[in-house]
PDB file of the backbone (N, CA, C, O) and the ligand in Angstrom, with CONECT records:
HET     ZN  A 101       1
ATOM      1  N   UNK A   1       0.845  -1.212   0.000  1.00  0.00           N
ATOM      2  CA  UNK A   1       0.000   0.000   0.000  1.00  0.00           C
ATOM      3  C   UNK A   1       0.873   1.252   0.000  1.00  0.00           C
ATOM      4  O   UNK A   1       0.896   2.315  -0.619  1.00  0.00           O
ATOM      5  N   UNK A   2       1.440   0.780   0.771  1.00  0.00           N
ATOM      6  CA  UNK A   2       2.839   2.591   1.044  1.00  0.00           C
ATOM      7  C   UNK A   2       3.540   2.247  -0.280  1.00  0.00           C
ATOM      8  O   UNK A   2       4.272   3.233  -0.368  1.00  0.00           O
ATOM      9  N   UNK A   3       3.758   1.634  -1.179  1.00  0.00           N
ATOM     10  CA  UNK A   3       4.525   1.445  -2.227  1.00  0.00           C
ATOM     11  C   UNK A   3       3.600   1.595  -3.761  1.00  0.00           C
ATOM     12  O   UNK A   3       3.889   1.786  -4.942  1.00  0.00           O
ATOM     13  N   UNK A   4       2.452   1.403  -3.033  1.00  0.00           N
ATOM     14  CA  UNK A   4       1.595   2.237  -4.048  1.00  0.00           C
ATOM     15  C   UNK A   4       1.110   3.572  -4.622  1.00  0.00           C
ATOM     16  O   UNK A   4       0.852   3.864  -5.790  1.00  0.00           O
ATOM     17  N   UNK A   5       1.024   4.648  -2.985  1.00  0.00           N
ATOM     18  CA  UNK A   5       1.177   5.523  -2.885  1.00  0.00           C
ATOM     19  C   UNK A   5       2.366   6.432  -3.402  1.00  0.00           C
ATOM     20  O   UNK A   5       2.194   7.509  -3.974  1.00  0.00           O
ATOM     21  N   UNK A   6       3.493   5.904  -3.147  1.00  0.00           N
ATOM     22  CA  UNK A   6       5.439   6.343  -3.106  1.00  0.00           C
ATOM     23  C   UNK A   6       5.309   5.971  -5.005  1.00  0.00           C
ATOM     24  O   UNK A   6       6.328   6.160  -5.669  1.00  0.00           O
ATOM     25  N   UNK A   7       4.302   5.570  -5.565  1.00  0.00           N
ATOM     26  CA  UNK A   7       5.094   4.991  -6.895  1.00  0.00           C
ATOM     27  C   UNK A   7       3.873   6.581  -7.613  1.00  0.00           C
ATOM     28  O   UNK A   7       4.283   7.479  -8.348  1.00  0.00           O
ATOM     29  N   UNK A   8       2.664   6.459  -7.168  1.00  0.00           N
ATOM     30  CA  UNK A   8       1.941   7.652  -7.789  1.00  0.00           C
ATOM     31  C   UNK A   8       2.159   8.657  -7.329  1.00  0.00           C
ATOM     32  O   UNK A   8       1.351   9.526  -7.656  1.00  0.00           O
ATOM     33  N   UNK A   9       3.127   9.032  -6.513  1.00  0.00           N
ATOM     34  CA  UNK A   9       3.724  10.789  -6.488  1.00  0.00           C
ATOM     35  C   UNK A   9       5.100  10.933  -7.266  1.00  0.00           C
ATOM     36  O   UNK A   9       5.612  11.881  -7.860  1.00  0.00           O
ATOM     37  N   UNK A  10       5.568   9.409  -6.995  1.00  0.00           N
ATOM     38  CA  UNK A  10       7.004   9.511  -7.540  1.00  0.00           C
ATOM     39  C   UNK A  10       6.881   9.798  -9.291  1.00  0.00           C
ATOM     40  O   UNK A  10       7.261  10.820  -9.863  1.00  0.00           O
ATOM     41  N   UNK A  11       6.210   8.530  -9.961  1.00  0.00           N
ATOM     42  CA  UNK A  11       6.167   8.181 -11.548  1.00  0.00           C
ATOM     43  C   UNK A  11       5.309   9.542 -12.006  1.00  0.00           C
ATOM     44  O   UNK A  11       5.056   9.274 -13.181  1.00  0.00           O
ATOM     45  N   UNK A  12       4.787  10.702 -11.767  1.00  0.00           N
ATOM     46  CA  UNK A  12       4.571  11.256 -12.209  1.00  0.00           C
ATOM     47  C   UNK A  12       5.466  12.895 -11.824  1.00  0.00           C
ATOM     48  O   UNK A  12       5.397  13.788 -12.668  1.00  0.00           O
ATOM     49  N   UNK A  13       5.962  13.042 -11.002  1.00  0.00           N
ATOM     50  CA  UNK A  13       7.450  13.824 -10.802  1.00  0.00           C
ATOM     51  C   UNK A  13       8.339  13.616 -11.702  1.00  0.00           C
ATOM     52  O   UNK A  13       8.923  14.553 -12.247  1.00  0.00           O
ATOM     53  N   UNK A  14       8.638  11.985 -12.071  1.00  0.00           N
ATOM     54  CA  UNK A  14       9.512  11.347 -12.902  1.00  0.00           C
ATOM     55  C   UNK A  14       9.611  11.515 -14.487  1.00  0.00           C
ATOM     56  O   UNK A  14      10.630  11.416 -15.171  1.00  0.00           O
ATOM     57  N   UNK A  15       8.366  11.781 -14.890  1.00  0.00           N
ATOM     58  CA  UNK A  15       7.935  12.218 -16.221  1.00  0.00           C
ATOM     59  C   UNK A  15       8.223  13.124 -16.494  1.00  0.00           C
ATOM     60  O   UNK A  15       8.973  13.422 -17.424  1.00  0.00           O
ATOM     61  N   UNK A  16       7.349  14.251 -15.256  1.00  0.00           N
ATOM     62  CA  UNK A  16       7.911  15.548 -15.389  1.00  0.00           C
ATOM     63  C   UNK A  16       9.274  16.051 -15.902  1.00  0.00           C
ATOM     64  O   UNK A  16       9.515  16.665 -16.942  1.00  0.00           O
ATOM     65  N   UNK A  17      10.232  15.584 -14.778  1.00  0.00           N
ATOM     66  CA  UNK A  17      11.446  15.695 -14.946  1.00  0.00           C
ATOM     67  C   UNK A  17      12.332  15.326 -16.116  1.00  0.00           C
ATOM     68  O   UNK A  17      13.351  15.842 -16.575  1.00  0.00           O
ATOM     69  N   UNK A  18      11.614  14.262 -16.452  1.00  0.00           N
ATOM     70  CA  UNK A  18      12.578  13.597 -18.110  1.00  0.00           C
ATOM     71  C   UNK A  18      11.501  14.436 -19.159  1.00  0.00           C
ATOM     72  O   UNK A  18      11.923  14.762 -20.268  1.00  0.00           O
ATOM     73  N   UNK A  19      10.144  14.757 -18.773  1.00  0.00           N
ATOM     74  CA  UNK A  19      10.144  15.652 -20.011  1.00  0.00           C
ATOM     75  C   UNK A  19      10.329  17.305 -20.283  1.00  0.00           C
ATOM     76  O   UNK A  19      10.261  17.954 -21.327  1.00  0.00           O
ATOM     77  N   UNK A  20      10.652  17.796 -18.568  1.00  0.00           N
ATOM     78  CA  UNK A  20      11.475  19.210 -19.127  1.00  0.00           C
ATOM     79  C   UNK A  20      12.807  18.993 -19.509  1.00  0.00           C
ATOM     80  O   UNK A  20      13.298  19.994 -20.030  1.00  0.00           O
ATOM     81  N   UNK A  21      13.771  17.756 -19.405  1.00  0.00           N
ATOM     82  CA  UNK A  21      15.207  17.664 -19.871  1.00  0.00           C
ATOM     83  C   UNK A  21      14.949  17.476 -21.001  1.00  0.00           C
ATOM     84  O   UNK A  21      15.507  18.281 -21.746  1.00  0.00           O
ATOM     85  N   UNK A  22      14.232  16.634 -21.565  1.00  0.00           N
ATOM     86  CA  UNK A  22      13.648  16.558 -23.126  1.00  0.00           C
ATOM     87  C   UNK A  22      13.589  18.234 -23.982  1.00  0.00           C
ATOM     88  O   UNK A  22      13.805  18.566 -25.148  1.00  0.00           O
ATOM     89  N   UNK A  23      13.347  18.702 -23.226  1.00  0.00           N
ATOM     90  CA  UNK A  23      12.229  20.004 -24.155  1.00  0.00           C
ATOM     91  C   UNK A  23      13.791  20.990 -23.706  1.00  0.00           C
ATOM     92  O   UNK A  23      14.478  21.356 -24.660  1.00  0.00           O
ATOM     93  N   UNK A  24      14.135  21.264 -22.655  1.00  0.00           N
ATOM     94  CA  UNK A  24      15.540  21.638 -22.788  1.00  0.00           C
ATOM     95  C   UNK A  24      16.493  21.663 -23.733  1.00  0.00           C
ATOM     96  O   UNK A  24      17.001  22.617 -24.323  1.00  0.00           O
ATOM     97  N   UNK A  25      16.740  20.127 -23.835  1.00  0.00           N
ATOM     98  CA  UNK A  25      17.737  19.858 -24.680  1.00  0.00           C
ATOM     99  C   UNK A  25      17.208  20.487 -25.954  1.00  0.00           C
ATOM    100  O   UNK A  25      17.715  21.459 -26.515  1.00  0.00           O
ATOM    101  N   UNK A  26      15.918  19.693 -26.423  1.00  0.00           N
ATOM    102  CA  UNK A  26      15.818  20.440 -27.866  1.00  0.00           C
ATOM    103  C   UNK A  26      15.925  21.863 -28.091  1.00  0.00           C
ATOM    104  O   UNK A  26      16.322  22.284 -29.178  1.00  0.00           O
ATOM    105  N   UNK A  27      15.667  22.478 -27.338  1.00  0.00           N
ATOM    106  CA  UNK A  27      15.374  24.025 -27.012  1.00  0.00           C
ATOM    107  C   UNK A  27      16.892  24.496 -27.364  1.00  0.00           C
ATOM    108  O   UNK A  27      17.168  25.224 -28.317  1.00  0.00           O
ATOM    109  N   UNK A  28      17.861  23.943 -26.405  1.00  0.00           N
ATOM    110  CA  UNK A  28      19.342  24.065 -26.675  1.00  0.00           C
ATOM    111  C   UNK A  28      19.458  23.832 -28.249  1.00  0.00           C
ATOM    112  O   UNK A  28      19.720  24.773 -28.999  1.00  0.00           O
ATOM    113  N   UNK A  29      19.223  22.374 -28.774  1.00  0.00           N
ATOM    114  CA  UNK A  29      19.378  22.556 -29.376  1.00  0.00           C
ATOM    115  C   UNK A  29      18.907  23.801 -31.080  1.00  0.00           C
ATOM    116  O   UNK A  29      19.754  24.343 -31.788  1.00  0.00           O
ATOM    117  N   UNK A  30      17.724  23.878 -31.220  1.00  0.00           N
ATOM    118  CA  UNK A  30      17.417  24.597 -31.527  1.00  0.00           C
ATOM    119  C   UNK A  30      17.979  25.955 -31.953  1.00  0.00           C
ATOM    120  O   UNK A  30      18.072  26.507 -33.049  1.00  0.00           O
ATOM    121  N   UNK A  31      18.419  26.403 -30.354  1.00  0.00           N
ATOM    122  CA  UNK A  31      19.036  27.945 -30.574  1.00  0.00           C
ATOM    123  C   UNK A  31      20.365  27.455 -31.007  1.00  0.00           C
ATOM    124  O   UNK A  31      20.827  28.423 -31.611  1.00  0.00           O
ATOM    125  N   UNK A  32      21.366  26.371 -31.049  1.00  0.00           N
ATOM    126  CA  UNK A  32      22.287  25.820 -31.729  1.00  0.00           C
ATOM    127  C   UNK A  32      22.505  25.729 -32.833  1.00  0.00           C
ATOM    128  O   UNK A  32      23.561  25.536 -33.434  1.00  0.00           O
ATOM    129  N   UNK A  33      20.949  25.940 -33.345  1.00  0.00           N
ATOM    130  CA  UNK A  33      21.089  25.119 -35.385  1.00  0.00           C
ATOM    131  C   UNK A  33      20.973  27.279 -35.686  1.00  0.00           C
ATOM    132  O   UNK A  33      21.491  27.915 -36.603  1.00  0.00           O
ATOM    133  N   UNK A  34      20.463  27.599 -34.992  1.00  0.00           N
ATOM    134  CA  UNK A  34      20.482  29.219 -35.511  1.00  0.00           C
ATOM    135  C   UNK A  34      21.230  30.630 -34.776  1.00  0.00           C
ATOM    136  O   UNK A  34      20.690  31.574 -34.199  1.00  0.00           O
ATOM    137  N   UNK A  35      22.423  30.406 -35.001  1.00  0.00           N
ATOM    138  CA  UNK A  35      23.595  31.260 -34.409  1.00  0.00           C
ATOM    139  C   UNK A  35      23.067  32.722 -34.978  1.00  0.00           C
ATOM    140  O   UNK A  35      22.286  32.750 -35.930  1.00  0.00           O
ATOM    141  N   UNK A  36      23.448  33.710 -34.460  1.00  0.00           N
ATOM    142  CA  UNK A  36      23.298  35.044 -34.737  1.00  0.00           C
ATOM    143  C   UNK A  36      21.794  35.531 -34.385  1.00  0.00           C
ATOM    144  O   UNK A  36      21.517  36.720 -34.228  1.00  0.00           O
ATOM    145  N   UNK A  37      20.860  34.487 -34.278  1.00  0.00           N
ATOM    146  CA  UNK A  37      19.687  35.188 -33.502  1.00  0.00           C
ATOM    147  C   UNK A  37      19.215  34.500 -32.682  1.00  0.00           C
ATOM    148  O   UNK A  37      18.105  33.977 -32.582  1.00  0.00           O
ATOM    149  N   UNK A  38      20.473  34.495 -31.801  1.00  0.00           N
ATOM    150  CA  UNK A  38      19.525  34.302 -29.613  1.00  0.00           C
ATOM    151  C   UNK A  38      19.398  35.724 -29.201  1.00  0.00           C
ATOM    152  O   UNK A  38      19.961  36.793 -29.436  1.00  0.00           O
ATOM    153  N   UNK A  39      18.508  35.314 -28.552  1.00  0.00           N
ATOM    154  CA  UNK A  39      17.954  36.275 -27.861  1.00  0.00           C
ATOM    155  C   UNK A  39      17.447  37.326 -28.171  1.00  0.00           C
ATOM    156  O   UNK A  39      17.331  38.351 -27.499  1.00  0.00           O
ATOM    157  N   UNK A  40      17.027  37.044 -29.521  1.00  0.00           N
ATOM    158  CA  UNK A  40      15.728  38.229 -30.415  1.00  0.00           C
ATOM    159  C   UNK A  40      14.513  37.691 -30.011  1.00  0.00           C
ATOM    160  O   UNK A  40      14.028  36.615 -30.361  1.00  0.00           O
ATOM    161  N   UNK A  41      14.058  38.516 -29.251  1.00  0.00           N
ATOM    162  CA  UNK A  41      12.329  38.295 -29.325  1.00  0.00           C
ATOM    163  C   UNK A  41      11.485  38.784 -30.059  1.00  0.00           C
ATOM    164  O   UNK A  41      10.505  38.255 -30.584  1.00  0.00           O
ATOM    165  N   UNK A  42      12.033  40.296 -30.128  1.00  0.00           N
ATOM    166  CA  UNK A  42      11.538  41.422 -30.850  1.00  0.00           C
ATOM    167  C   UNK A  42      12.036  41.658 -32.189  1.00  0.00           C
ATOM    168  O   UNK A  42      13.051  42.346 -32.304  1.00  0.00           O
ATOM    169  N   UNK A  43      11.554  41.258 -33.063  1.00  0.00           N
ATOM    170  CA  UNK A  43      12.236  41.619 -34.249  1.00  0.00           C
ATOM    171  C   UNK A  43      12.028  42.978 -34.886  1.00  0.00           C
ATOM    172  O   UNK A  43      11.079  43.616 -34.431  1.00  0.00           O
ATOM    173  N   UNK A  44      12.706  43.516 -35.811  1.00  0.00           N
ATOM    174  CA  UNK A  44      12.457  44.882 -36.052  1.00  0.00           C
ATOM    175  C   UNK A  44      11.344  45.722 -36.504  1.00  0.00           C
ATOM    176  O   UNK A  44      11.063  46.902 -36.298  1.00  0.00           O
ATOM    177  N   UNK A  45      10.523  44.334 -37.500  1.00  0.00           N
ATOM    178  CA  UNK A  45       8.981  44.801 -38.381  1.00  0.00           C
ATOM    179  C   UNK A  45       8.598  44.881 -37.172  1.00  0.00           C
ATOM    180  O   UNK A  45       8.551  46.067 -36.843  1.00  0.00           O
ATOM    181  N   UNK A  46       8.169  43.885 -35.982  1.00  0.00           N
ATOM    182  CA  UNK A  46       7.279  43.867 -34.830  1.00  0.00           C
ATOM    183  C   UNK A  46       7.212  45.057 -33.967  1.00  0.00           C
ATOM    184  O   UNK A  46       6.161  45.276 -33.364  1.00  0.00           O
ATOM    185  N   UNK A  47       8.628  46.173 -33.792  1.00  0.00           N
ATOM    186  CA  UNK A  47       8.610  47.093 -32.952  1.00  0.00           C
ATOM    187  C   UNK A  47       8.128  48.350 -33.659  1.00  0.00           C
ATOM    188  O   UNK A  47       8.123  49.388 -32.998  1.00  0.00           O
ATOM    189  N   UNK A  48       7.624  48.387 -35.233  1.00  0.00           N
ATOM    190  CA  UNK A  48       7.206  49.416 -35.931  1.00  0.00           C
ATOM    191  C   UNK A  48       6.075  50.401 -35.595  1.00  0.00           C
ATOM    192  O   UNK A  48       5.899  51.582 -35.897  1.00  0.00           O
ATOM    193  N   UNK A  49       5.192  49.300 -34.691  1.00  0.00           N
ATOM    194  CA  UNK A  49       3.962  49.581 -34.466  1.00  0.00           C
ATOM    195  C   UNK A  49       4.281  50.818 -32.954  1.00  0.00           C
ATOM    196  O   UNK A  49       5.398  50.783 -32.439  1.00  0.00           O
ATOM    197  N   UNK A  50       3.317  51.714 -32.453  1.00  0.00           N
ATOM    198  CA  UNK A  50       3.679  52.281 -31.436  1.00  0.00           C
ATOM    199  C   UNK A  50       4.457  52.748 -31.549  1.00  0.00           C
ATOM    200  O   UNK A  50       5.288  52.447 -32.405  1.00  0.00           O
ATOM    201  N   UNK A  51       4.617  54.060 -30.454  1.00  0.00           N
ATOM    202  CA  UNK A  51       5.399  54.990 -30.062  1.00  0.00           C
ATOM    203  C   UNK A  51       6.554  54.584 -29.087  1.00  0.00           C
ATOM    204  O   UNK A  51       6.266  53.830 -28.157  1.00  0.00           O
ATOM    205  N   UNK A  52       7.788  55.012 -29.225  1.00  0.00           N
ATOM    206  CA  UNK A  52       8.509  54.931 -28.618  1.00  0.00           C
ATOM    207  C   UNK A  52       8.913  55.165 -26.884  1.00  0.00           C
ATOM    208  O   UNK A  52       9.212  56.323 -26.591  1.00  0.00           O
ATOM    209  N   UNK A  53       8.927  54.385 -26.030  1.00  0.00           N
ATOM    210  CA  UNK A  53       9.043  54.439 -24.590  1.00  0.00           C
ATOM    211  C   UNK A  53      10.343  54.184 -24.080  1.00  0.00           C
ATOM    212  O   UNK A  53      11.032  53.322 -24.624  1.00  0.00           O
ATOM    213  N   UNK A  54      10.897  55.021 -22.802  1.00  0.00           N
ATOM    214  CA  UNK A  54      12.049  54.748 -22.443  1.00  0.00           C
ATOM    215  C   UNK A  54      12.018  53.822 -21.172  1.00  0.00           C
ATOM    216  O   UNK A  54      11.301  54.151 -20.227  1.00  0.00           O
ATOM    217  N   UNK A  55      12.827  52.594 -21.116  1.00  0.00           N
ATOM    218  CA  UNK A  55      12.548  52.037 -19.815  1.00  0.00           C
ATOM    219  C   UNK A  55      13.574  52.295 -19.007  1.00  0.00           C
ATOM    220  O   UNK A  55      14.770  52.268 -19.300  1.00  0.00           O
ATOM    221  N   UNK A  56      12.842  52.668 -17.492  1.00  0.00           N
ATOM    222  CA  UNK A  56      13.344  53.448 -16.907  1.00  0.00           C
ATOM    223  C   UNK A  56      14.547  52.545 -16.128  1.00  0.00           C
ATOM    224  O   UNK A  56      15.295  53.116 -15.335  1.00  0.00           O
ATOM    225  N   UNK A  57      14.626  51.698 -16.289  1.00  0.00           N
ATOM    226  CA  UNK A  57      15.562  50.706 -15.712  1.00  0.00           C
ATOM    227  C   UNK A  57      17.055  51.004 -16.481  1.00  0.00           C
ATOM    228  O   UNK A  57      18.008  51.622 -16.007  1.00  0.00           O
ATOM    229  N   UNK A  58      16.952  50.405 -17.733  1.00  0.00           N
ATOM    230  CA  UNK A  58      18.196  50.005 -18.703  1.00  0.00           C
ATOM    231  C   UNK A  58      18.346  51.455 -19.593  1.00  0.00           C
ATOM    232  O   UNK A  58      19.390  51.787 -20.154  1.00  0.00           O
ATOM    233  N   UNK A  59      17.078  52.249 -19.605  1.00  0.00           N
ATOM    234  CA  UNK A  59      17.537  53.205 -20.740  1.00  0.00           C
ATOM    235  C   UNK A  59      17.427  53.207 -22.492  1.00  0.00           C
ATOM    236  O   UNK A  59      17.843  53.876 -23.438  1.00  0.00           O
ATOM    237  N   UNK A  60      16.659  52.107 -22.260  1.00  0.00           N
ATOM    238  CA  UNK A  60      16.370  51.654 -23.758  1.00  0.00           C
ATOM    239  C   UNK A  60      14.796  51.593 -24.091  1.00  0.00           C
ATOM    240  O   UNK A  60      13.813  51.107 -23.531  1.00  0.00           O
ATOM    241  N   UNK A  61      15.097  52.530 -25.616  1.00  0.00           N
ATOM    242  CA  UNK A  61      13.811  52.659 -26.224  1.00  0.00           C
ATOM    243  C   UNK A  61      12.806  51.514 -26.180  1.00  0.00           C
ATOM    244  O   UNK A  61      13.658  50.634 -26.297  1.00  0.00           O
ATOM    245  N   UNK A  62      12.088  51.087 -26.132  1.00  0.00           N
ATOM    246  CA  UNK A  62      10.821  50.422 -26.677  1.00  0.00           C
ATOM    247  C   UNK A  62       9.872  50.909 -26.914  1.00  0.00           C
ATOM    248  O   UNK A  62       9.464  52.010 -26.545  1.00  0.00           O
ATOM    249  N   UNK A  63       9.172  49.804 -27.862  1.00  0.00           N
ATOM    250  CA  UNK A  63       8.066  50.279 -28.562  1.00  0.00           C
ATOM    251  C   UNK A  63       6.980  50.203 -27.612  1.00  0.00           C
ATOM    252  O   UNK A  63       7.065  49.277 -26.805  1.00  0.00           O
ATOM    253  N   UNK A  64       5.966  50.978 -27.524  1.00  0.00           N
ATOM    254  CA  UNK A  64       5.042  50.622 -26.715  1.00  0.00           C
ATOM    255  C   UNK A  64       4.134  49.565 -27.058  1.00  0.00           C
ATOM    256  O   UNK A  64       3.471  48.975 -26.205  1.00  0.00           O
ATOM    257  N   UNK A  65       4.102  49.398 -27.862  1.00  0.00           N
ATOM    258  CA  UNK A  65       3.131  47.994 -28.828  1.00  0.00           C
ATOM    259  C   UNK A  65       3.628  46.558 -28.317  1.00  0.00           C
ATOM    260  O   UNK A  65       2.807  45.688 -28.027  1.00  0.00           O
ATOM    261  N   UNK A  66       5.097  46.337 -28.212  1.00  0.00           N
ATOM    262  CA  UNK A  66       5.525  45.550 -27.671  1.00  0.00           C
ATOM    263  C   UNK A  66       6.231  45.277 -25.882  1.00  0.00           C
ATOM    264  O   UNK A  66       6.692  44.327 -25.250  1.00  0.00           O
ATOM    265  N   UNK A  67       5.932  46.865 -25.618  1.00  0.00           N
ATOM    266  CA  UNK A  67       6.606  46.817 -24.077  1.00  0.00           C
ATOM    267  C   UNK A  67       5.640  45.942 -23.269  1.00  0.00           C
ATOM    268  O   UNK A  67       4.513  45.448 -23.306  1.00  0.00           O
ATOM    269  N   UNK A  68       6.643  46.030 -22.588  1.00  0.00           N
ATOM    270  CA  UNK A  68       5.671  45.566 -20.733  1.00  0.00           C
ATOM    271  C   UNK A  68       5.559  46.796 -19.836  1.00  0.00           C
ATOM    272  O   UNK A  68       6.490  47.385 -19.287  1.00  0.00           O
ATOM    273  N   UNK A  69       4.223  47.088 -19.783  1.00  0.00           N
ATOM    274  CA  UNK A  69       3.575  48.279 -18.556  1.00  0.00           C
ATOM    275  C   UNK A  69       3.493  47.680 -17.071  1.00  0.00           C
ATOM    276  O   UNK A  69       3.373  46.525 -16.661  1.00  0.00           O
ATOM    277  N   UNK A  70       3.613  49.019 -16.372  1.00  0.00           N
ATOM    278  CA  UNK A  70       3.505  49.204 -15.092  1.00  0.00           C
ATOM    279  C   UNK A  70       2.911  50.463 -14.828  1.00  0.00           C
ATOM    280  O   UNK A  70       3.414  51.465 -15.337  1.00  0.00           O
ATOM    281  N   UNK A  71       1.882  50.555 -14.081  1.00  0.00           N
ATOM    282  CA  UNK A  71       1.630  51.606 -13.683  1.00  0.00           C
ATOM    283  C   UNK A  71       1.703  52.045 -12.070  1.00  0.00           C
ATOM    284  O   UNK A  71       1.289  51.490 -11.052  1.00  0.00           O
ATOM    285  N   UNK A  72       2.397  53.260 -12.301  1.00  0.00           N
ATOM    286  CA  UNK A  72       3.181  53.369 -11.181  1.00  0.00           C
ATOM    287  C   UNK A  72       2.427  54.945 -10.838  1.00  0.00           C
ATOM    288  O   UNK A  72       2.612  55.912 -11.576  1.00  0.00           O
ATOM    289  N   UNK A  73       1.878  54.979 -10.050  1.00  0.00           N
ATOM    290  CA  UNK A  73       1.164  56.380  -9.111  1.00  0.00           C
ATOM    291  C   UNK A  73       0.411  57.272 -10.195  1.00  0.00           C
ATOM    292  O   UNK A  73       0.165  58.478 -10.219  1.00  0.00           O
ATOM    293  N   UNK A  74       0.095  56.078 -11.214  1.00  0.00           N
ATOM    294  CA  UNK A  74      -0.784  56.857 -11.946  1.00  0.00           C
ATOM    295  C   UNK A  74      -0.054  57.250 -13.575  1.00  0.00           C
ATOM    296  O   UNK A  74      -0.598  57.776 -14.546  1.00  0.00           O
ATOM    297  N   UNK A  75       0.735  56.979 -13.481  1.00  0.00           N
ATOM    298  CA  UNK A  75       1.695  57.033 -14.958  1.00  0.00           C
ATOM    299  C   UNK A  75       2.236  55.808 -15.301  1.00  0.00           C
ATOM    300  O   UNK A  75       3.115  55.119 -14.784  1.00  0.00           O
ATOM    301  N   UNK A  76       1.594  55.686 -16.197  1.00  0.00           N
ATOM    302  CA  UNK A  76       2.213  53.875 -16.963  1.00  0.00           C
ATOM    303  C   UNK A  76       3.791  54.239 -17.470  1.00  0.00           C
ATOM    304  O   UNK A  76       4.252  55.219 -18.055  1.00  0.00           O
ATOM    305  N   UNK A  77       4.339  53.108 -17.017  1.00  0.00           N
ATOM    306  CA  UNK A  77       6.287  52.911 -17.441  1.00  0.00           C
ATOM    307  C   UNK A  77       5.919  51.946 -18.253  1.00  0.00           C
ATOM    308  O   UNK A  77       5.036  51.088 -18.263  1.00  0.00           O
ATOM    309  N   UNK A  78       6.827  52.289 -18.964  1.00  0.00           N
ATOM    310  CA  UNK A  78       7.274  50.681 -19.903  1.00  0.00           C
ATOM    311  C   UNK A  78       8.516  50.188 -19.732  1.00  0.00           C
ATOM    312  O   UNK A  78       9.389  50.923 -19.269  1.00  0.00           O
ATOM    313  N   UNK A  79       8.775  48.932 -20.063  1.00  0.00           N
ATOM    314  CA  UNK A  79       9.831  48.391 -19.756  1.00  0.00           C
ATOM    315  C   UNK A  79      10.239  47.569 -21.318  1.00  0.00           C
ATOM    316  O   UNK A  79       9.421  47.554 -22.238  1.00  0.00           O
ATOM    317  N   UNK A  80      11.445  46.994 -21.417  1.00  0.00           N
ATOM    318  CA  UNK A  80      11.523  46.115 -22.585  1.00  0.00           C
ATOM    319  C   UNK A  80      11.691  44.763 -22.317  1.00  0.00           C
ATOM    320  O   UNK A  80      11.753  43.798 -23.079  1.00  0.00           O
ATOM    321  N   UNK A  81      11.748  44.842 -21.226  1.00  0.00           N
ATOM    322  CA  UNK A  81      11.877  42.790 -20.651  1.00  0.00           C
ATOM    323  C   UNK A  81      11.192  42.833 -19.722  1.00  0.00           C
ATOM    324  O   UNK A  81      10.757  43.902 -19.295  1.00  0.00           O
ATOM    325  N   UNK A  82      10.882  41.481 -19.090  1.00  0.00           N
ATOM    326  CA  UNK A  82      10.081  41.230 -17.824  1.00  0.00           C
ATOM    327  C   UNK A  82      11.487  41.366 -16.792  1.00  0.00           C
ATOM    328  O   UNK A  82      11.159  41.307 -15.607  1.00  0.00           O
ATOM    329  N   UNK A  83      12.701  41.504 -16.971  1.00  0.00           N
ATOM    330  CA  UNK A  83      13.496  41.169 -15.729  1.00  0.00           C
ATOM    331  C   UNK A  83      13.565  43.052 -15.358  1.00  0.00           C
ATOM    332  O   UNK A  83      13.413  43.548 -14.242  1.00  0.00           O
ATOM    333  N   UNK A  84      13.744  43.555 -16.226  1.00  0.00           N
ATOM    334  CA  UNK A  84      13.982  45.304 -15.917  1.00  0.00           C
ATOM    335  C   UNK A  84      12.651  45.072 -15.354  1.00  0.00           C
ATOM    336  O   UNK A  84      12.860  44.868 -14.158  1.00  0.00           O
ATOM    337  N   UNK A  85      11.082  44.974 -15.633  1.00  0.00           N
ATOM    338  CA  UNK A  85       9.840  45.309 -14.916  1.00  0.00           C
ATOM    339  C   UNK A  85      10.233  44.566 -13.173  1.00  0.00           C
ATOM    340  O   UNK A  85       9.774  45.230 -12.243  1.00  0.00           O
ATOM    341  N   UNK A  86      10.894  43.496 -12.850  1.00  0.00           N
ATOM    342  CA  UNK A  86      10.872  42.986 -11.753  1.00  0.00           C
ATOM    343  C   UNK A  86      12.412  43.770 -10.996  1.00  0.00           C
ATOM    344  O   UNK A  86      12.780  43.658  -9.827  1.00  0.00           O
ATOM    345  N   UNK A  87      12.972  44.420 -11.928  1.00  0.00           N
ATOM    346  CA  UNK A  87      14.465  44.874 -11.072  1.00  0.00           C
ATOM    347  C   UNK A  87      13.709  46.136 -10.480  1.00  0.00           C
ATOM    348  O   UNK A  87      13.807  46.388  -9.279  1.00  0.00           O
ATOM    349  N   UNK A  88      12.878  47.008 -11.418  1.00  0.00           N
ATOM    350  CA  UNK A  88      11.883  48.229 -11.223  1.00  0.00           C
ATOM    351  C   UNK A  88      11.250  48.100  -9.629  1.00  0.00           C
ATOM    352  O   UNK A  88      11.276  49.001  -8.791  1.00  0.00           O
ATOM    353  N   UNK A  89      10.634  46.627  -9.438  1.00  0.00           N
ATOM    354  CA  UNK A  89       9.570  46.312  -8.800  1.00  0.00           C
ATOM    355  C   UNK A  89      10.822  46.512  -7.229  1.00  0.00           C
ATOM    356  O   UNK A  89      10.554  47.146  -6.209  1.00  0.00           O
ATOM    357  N   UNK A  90      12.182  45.730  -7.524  1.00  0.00           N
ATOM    358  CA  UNK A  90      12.965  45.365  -6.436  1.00  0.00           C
ATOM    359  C   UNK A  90      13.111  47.105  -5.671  1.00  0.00           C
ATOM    360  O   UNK A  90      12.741  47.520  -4.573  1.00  0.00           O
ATOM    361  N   UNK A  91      13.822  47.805  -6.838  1.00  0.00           N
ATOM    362  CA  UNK A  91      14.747  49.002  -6.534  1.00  0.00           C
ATOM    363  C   UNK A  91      13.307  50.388  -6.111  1.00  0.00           C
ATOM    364  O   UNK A  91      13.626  51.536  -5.803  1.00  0.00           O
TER     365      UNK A  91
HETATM  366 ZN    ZN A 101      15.116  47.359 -20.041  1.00  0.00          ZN2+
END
């Protein structure tokens, strides 16, 4: 009975685990087969749209079409990543 229990929390943790190393790896691989664009999210047609915003974190333009908002005492910020919106949130 206890070995029944220990096998249906375990075998499905277990899956889990071999299928985010799965999706990892490919993922690795992936950004492997296409050198020169990691870490583009934003491509250039996509930021055309909207007016230009400064985030107040890094100092860099974004588009507002594609930023991430915060509204802060009544005036929306934009940001260009989610980590500047959470460094914003820290500082
Ligand atoms: Zn930023």
């Amino acid at each position: 009975m206890i070995r029944f229990f220990f096998l249906r929390f375990l075998l499905p943790l277990l899956v889990l685990f071999l299928l985010r190393a799965v999706l990892r790896s490919l993922f690795a691989a992936f950004r492997a087969a296409t050198p020169g664009r990691t870490s583009e999210r934003t491509p250039p047609s996509v930021q055309a749209g909207g007016e230009l915003k400064k985030d107040p974190v890094c100092g860099t333009y974004v588009s507002s079409a594609v930023s991430l908002t915060r509204t802060v005492n009544g005036s929306v910020l934009h940001f260009c990543s989610k980590e500047c919106r959470d460094k914003y949130r820290v500082a």
